[in-house]
C-alpha positions as CSV (number, residue, x, y, z in Angstrom):
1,X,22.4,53.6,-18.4
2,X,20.9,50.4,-19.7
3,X,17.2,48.8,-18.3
4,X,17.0,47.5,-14.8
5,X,16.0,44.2,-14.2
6,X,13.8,42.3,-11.4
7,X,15.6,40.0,-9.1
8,X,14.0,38.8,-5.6
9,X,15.2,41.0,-2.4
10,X,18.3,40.0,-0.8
11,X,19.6,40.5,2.4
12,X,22.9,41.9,0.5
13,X,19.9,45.3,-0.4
14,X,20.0,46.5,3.5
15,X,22.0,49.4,2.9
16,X,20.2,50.6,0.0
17,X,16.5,50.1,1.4
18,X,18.2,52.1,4.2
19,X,19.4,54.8,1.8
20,X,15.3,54.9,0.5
21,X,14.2,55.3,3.7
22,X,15.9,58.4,4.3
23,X,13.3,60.1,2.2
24,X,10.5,61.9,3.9
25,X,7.8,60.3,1.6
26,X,8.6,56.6,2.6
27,X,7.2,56.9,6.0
28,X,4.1,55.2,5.2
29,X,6.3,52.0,3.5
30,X,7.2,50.8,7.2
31,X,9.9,51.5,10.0
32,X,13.4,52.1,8.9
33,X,15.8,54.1,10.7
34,X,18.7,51.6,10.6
35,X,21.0,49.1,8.9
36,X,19.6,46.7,12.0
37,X,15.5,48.0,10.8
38,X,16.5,47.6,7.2
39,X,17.1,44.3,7.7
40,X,14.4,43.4,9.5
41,X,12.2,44.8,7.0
42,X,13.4,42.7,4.4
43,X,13.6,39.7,6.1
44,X,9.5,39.8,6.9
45,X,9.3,40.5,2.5
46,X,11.5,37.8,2.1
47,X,10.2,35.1,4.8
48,X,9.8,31.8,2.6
49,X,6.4,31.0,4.7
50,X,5.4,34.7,4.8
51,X,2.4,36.0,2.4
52,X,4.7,38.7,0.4
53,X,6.8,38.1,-2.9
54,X,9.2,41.0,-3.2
55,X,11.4,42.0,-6.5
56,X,14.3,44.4,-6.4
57,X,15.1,47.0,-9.4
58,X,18.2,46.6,-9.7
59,X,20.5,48.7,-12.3
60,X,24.1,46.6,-14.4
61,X,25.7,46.9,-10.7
62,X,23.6,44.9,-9.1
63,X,22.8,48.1,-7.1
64,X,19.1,47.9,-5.7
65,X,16.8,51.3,-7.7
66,X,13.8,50.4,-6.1
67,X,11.2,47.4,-4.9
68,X,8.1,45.8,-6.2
69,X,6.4,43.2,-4.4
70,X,2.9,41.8,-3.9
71,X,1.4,40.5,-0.5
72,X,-0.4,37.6,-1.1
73,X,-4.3,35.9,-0.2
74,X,-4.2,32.9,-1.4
75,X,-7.4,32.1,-0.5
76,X,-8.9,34.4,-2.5
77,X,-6.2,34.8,-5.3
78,X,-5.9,38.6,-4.5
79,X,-2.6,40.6,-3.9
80,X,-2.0,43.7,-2.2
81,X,0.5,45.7,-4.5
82,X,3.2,48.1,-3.9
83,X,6.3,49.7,-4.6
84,X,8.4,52.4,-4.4
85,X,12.0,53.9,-5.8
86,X,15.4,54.4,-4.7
87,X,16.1,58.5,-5.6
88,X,18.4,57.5,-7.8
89,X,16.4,55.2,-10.1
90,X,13.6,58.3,-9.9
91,X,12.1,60.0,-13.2
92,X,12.9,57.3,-16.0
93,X,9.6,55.1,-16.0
94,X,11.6,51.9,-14.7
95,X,9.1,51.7,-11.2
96,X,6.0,51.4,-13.9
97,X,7.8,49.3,-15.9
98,X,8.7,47.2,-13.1
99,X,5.3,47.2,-11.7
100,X,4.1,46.0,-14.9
101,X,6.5,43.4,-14.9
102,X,5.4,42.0,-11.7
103,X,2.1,42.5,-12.1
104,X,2.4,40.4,-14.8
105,X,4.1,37.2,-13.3
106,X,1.4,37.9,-10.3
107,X,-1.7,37.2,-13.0
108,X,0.3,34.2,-14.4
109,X,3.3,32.8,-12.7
110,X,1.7,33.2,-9.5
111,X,-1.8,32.7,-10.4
112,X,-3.5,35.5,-8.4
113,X,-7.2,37.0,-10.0
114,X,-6.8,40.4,-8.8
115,X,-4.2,43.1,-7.7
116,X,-4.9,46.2,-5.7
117,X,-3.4,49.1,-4.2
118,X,-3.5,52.6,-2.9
119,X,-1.5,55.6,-3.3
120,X,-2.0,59.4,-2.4
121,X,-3.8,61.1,-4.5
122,X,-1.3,64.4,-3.9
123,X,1.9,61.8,-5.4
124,X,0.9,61.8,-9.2
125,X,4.3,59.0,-10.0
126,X,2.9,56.8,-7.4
127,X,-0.7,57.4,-10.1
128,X,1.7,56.8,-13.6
129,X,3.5,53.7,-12.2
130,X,0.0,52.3,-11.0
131,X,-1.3,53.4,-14.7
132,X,1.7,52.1,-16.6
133,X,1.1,48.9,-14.8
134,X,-2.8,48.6,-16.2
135,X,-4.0,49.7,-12.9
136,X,-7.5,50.7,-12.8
137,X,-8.8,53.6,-10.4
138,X,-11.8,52.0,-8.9
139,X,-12.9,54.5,-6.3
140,X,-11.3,57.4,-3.2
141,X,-11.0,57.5,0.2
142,X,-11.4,60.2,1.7
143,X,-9.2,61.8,4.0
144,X,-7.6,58.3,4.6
145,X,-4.5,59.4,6.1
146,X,-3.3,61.8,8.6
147,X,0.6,63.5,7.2
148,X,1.6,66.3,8.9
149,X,-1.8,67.7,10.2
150,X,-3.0,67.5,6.7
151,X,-5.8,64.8,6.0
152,X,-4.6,62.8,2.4
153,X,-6.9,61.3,0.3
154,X,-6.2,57.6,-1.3
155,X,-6.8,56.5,-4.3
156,X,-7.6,53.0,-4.7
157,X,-6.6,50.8,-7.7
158,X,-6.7,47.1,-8.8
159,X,-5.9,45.5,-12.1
160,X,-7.6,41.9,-12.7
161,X,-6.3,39.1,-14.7
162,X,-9.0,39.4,-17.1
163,X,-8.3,43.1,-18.0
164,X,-6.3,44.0,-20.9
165,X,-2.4,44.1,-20.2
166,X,-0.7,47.3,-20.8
167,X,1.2,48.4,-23.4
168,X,4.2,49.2,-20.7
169,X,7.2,47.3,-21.9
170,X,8.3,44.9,-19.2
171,X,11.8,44.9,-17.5
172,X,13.7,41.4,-17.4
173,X,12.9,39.3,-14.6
174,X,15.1,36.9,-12.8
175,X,12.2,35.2,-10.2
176,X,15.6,32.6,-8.2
């Protein structure tokens, strides 16, 4: 199968966003039971005079793989990062490529300082995407999250404009 590209979320992605959200790990991404939640959920990424920019992975088909998208302050020039993979575009290193790809346009097109996020220190892909991205761990929070009885800790992450961009080749981006 050839590289994914980055296109903006579309309303036309429903059923597949509803298709990721049938995985047990995407609880913490937001509410998605249903092709009626699915759509609501990318309506609020996609809101024109909303704070969130949001890029699907998308394979030849048009089919979406997975989402990248960055929450913006605008007053500050900081975004709040985060993505996450269809299964079927799983374990090929497109979601870090992606990531770097918009992580990228975020530190130029979009003209943001700094990028952070968070992931789970017990999902190590969430840790290689954030790394393949230039990511740089900046500290832990402890027991941050409650997941079935079991406290998780967080790992916390940002990537600034002035830090070396990684070696990750980026995917093709279509931003319209």
């Amino acid at each position: 199968m050839p590289d994914p590209h980055l296109r903006p979320l579309r309303s036309g992605d429903a059923s597949r966003v509803l298709e990721a959200f049938a995985e047990p790990d995407m609880s913490r991404q937001g509410h998605v039971e249903n092709l009626a939640d699915a759509r609501c959920y990318i309506e609020r990424l996609c809101d024109p005079d909303g704070v969130h920019r949001a890029f699907a992975m998308v394979g030849e088909d048009d089919e979406l793989l997975g989402l990248v998208a960055v929450a913006i302050d605008g007053e500050n020039r900081n975004g709040w990062f985060f993505y996450w993979t269809h299964p079927e575009g799983r374990g090929r290193g497109w979601t870090g490529r992606a990531a770097a790809t918009i992580a990228h346009h975020a530190l130029t097109v979009l003209g943001l300082e700094r990028l952070e996020l968070g992931y789970r220190a017990n999902n190590p892909a969430s840790g290689g995407v954030a790394r393949a991205a230039g990511f740089v761990q900046e500290g832990l929070e402890r027991g941050k999250f409650l997941v079935d009885g079991e406290r998780l800790d967080v790992v916390t992450c940002a990537r600034l404009l002035t830090d070396p961009a990684p070696t990750t080749p980026l995917l093709r981006l279509n931003d319209r």
